[in-house]
N, C-alpha and C positions, 0 to 999 in steps of 0.2 A: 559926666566927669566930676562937677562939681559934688553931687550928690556922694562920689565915691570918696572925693577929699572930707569930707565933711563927716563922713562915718568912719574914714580911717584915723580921723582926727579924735573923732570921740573916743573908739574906738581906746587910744592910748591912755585916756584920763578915764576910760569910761568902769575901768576892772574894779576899781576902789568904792566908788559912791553909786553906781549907778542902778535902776534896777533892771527887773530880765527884757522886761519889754524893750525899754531902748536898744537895749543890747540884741534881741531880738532883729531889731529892725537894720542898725548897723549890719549883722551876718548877713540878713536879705538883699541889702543891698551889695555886698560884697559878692555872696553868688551870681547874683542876677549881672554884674562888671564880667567874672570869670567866662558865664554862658556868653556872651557879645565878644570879649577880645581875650583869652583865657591870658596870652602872652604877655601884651600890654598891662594889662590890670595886677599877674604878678609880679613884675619888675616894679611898682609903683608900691604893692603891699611890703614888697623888700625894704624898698628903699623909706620904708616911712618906721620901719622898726616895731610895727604890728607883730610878727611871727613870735617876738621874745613871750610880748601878751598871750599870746593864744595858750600857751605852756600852763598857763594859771587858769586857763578856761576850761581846761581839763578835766573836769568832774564828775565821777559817776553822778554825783546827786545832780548835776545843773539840767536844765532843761534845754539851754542852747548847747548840751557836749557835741551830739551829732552831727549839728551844723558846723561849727569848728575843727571837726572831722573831716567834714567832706569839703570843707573850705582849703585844707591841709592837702586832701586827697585831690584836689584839681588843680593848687598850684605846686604840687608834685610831679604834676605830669610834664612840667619844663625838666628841663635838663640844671638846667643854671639855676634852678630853686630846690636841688635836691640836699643838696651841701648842706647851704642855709636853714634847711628845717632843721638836719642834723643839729648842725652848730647852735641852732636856736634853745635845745634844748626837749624837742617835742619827743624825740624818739620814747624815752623811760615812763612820761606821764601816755603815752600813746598804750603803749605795750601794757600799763596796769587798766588800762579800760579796757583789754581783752580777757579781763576777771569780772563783767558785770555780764549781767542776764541781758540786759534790751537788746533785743533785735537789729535795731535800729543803727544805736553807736555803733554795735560788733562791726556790721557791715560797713558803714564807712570809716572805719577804725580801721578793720580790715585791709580797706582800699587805702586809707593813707598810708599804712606801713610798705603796702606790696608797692606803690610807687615812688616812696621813698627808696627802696631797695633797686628800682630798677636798673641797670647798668649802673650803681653805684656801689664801689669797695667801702666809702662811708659809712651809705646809709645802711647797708649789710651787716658791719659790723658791729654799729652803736643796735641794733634790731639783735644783734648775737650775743652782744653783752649785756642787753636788759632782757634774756631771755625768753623774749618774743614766740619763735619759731617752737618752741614747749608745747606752750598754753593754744599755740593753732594747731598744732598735730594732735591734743586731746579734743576741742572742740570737734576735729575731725573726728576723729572716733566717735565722741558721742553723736553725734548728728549724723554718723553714716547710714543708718536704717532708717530715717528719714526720708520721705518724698513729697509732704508740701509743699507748694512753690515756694515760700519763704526758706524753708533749710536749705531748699537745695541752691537758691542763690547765694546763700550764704557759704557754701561749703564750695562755690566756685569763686565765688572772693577770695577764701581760705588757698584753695589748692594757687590761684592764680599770684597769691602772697607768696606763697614757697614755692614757686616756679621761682620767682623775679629773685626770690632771696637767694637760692642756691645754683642759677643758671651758671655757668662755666666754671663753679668755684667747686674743687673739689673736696676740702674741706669741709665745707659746708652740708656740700649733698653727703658727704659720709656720714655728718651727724646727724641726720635726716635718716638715714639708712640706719643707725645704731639705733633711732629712736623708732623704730620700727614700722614707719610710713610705708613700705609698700604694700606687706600684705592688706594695709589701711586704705592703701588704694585702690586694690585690685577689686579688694571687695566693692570698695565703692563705683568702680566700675561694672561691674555683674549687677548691682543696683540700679545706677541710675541710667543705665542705659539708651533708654527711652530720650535722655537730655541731651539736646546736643554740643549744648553750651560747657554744661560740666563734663561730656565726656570729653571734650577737643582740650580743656586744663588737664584732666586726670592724662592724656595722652601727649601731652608736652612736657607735665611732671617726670614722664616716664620714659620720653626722650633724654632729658634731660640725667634720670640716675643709670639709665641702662648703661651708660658708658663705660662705667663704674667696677670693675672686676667683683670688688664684694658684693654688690646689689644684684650682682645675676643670681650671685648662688642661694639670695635671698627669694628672686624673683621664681628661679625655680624648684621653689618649696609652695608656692601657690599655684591657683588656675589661670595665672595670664595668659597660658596658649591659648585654653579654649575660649577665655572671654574675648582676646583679641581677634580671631577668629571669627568666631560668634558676631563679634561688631563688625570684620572685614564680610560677611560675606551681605548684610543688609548694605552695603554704602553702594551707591550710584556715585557719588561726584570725585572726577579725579582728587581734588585738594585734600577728601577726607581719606582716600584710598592713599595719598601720598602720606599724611601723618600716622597710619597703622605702620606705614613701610617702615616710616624713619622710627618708629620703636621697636618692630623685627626683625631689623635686619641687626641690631648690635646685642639682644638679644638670641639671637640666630646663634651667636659666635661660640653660644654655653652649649656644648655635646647633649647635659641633659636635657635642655630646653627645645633642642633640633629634636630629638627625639618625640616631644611633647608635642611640639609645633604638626610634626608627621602624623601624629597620632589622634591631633585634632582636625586633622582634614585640610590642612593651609596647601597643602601638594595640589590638591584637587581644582581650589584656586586660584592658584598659582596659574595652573596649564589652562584654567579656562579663559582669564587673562590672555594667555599667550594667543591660544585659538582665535579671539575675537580681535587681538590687535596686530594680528601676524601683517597682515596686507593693507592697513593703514597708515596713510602719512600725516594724519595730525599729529602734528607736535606730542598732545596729551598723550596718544597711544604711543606715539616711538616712546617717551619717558617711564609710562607703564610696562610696556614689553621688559623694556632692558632692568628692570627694577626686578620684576616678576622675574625673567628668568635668570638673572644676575642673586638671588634668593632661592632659588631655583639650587644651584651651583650649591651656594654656601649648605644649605642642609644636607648636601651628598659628602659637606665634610666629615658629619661624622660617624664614627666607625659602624654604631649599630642604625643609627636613621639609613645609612646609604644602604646597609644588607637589609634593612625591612625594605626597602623601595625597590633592591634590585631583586626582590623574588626567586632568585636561581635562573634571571635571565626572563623569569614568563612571567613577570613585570607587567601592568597596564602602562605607571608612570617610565618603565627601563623602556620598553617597547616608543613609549609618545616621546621623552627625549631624547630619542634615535631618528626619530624623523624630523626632529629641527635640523639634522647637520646636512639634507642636502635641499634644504631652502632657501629661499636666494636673501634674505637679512643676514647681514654678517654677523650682527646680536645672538641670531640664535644658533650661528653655525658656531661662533665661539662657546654660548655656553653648552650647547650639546660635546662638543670635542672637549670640552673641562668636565662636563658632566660623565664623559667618556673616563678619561682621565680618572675620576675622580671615582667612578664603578671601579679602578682597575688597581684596584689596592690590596689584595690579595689572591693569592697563585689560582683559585679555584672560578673567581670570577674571569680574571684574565684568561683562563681556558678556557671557559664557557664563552666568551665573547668570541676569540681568536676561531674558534671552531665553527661561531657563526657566522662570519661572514664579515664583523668590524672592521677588521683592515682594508679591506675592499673600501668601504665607504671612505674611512678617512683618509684612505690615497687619492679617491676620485677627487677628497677637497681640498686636499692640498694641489692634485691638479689644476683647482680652477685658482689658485692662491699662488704660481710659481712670478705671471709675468705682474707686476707692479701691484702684487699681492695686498693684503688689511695682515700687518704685523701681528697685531695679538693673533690673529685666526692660525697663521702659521704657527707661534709659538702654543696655541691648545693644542693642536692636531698632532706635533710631535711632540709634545709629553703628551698625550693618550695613545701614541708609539709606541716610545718608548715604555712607559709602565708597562703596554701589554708583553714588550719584548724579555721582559725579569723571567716567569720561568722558565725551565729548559725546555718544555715538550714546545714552548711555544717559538722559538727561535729558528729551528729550520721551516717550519709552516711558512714565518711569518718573509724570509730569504726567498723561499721558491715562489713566494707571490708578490714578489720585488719590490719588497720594502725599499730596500738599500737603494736601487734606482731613483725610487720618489724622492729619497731624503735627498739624495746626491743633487739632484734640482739643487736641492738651496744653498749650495755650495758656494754662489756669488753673495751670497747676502750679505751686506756690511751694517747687519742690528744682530748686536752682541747679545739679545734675548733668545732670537731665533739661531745664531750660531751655537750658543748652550747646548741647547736641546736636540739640535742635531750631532751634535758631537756624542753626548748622552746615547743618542737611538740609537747610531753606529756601533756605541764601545758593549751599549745590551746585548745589538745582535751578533756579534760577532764571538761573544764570550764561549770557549770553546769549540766553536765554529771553525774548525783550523780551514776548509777550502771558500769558506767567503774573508776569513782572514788575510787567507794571499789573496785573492782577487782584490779585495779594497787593499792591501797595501802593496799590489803592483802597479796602482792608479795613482800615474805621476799626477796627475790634477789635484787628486785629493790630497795626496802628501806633502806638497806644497804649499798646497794651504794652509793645512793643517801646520806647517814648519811657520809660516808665517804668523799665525794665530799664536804659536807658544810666543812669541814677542809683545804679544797684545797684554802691556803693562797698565793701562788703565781698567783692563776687564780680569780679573783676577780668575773669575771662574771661567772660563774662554781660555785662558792661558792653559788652566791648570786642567779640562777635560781634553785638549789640544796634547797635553803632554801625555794624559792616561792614554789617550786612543793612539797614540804613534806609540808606548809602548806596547800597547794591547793589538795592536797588528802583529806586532812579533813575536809574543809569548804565546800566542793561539795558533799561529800560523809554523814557526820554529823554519821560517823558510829564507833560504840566502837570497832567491830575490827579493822577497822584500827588504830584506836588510839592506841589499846595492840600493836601491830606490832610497831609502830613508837615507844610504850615507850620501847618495848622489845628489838629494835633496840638502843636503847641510841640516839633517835631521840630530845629527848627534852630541853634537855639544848640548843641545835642550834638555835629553835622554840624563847626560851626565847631569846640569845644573838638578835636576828634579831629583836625584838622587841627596841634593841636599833639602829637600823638601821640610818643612814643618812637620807636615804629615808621614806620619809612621808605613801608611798603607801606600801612600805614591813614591816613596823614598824605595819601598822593598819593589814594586810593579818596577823603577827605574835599574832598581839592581839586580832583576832576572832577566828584566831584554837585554843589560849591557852581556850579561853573561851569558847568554846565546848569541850575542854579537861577538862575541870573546870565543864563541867553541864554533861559530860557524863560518864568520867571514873577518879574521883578526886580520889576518893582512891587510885588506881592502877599510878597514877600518882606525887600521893602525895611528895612520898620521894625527886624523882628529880627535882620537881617544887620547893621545898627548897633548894638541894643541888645549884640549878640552882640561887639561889637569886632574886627568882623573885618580891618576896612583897617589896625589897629594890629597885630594880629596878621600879614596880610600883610609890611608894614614887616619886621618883627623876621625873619620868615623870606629876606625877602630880603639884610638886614645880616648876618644868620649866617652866618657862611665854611664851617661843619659841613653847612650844611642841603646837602643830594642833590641834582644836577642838575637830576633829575626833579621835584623838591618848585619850585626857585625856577624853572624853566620853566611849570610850572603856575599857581604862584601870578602870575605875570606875565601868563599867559592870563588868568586871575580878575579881575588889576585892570582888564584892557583892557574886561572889558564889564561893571564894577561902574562904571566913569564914567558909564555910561547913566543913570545913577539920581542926580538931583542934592544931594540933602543927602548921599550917598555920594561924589561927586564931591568935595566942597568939603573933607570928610576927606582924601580922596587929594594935592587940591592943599596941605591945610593942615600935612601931615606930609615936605615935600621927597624924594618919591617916586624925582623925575627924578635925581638928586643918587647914589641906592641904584642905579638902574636903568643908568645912563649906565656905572658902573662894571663891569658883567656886560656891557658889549658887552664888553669885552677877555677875557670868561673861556673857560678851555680849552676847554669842552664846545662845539663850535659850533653847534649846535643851542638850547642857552641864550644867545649871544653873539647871535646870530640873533633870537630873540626881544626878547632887549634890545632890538636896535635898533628891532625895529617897536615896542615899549612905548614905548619914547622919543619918536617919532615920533608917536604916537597922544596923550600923555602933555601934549607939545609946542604940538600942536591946539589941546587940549583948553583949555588955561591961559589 
């Protein structure tokens, strides 16, 4: 201790008169405090006003630069000594000795800035504004074909510098990206491969920009897929298999990239992954599985990776993630019913699945998912339903092998995820379906529900597929019981409210059930289509110059056979109907101009 006062004492007289030797010995003694109590020794360096000194020590020519470097670069590594360098002064004299040849300083020049930077918006900055981060992205370049031990430690100081300097800051890393670092990296990856010190930086670097929208599109103008690949399929230890993950998986998100990824073999794997840690309870493999196949999923987002994968159905990989969904890991039953899902994105696959025998399976696991079921499972398995339920040919198939049964199970569910997608499955399969139409809309259980759910104000979409599907029972079905069911339900004031809908498309789906409520069961409907305000709400849809052709064409069919009904009538007369109506003969749409005229007409009668 005494030794260390006595060198930090000279230390401050010592920059002026002194020569290198003393000075020499002072550093040594300073490191040799750091190595013993790194903590202690820099709260003492602080506090005695040695860091101002060091600024002046700074010299390409000196022979102690290095050590005052690496003097820098270990009381760095405190938190509460990062400021202080700043402040001190060191950063600008630091950053011009990243313009000298020696080896030596680079490297703990290097290391002082990167830990100057670390978790600090300071020390980042003053590093950003003496231009720093520059002059290491060319060293990199130059030294990337390099493989001596000395470059290549040097070129992980570098990379582990602009890790620290642009970790969460996206600014930062975008400048980094404009200066053209990645292709700089990648390659340096396909290089020094063999390192495993520099590849674990070049692989945290890369964590770190992938996040980044413009650096994918950067990322995939290079060979990242195959190098990262290439490097995933040598790695044995979980921790390094986990940092390939966390650079593919945000990477993954770019369509081209998925593509590249598929095309280097990551699919391959992927499932061998899955194979060997399917029936393991280590920790490491449950984390490996769910990553693998959770990655798995994401490349079947995109349009052309999922059609190269799914082969026309005779798939090695469509075949292997079909047989994850009746294994007993919920992991893999979910990502198979997403991966289902996510095959079922176009009319030619979803027929080729439906034909084969898909429904079947994902009924049996929703079967095993009814009584205090794994949520997410339920909600993959009906959107991989659902999607396959879109085209036509597939909707009676999918009815006679009692979908609608399965789905109905989940009718009690009170997770507004899983209610989504059940309401969704319903309203697919029933889409012209007029005889499962009336069946599910003479099932007072479901209607009621479903009446219930249009109230569900905190779940917007729950409300608003609750409203599609009670209209969509009626406009497929065109049937009076169901319409008694929905009025006897207290279905109809929803029918009405949704007619005021946002949406163009739920607003007109509202104004063609009302108006086969209206030609089919107006009496029995009567009272609630008033208590509902609906001829007022008509009115205002037709004085609205915003509202869609299709909206005031319908609602003008609606009033023509709401006259039928006379306490509703005497509404229509009492609000100057003719007055709104007369003016839509002259409107562009001729087709609404058209209907004008015959409302008017009928309108006219009627008075």
């Amino acid at each position: 201790a005494d030794n260390l006062s006595d060198a930090l004492k000279k230390l401050k007289i010592t920059t002026t008169d002194s020569t290198a030797d003393s000075l020499e010995g002072c550093l040594d003694c300073l490191l040799q405090a750091l190595a013993q109590n790194n903590m202690e020794t820099s709260e003492k360096i602080q506090k005695s006003g040695v860091l101002q000194v060091f600024a002046s020590l700074l010299m390409p020519q000196s022979s102690c630069t290095a050590k005052v470097a690496n003097i820098i670069a270990e009381v760095a590594r405190n938190e509460f000594m990062r400021n202080p360098c700043v402040d001190a002064g060191l950063v600008p004299p630091l950053v011009q000795l990243l313009n000298c040849k020696d080896q030596e300083i680079l490297l703990q020049t290097g290391r002082a800035l990167g830990n100057i930077c670390y978790d600090s918006h300071e020390g980042r900055n003053a590093v950003d504004h003496a231009g720093g981060a520059h002059i290491v992205v060319d060293h990199i370049r130059s030294l990337c074909s390099k493989t001596d031990p000395a470059s290549e430690k040097l070129l992980t100081v570098f990379c582990g510098m602009l890790m620290n300097y642009s970790n969460e800051n996206d600014t930062l890393q975008s400048q980094l990206i404009n200066m053209g670092v990645i292709p700089t990296l990648v390659k340096l990856l396909g290089i020094h491969c063999q390192n495993a010190a520099l590849t674990e930086m070049c692989l945290v670097a890369f964590g770190n920009l992938a996040e980044l929208e413009s650096s994918k599109e950067q990322f995939a103008y290079t060979n990242i897929a195959e190098e990262l690949v290439k490097l995933f399929k040598k790695q044995i230890e979980h921790d390094k298999k986990e940092m390939i993950f966390e650079v593919l998986a945000p990477l993954a998100e770019n369509d081209v990239i998925k593509l590249q990824l598929v095309e280097a073999g990551l699919v391959e794997c992927l499932l061998e992954i899955v194979q060997k840690t399917v029936d393991s309870d280590r920790e490491d493999d449950i984390a490996e599985l769910k990553t693998a196949s959770d990655l798995m999923v994401l490349l079947l987002l995109g349009d052309e990776s999922m059609q190269k994968l799914f082969e026309g159905g005779k798939g090695s990989v469509f075949q292997r993630v079909l047989s994850w969904i009746p294994s007993n890991s919920h992991q893999l039953q979910l990502a198979g019913a997403l991966a289902i899902a996510n095959f079922a994105r176009n009319d030619g696959n979803c027929i080729h699945m439906v034909d084969n025998g898909i429904v079947q399976i994902l009924m049996d696991l929703l079967d095993r998912h009814v009584e205090d079921g794994n949520v997410t499972v339920q909600h993959a398995a009906l959107s991989a339903l659902r999607n396959l339920a879109i085209p036509v040919v597939n909707k009676a198939k999918m009815l006679s092998a009692g979908v609608a049964e399965t789905v109905l199970k989940f009718l009690r569910s009170e997770m507004p995820p899983v209610q989504f997608k059940l309401l969704g499955t319903l309203r697919m399969l029933i889409d012209a379906q007029a005889e499962a139409a009336e069946q599910l809309g003479k099932n007072i259980k479901l209607v009621e529900r479903l009446v219930e759910w249009c109230e569900a104000k905190d779940h917007a979409g729950v409300m608003g597929e609750s409203n599609r599907l009670l209209s969509a029972l009626i406009r497929h079905s065109k049937s009076k019981d169901v319409i008694r069911t929905i009025v006897q339900s207290g279905g109809i004031k929803h029918l009405v409210t949704m007619a005021t809908s946002e949406h163009v498309i739920m607003q007109n789906e509202a104004l063609v059930a009302l108006a086969l409520i209206a030609a089919l069961e107006l009496v029995t409907a009567e009272k609630d289509l008033e208590n509902a305000q609906l001829v007022q709400i008509l009115h205002r849809l037709l004085s609205d110059d915003r509202s869609a052709p299709e909206i005031k064409y319908n609602s003008m069919v609606l009033i023509c056979a709401l006259i039928g009904s006379e306490p509703l009538q005497k509404e229509v007369q009492s609000m100057a109907f003719l007055e709104v109506v007369s003016k839509l003969r002259s409107h562009e749409n001729k087709t609404v101009a058209q209907q004008a005229s015959l409302t008017e007409q009928r309108l006219a009668v009627e008075s």
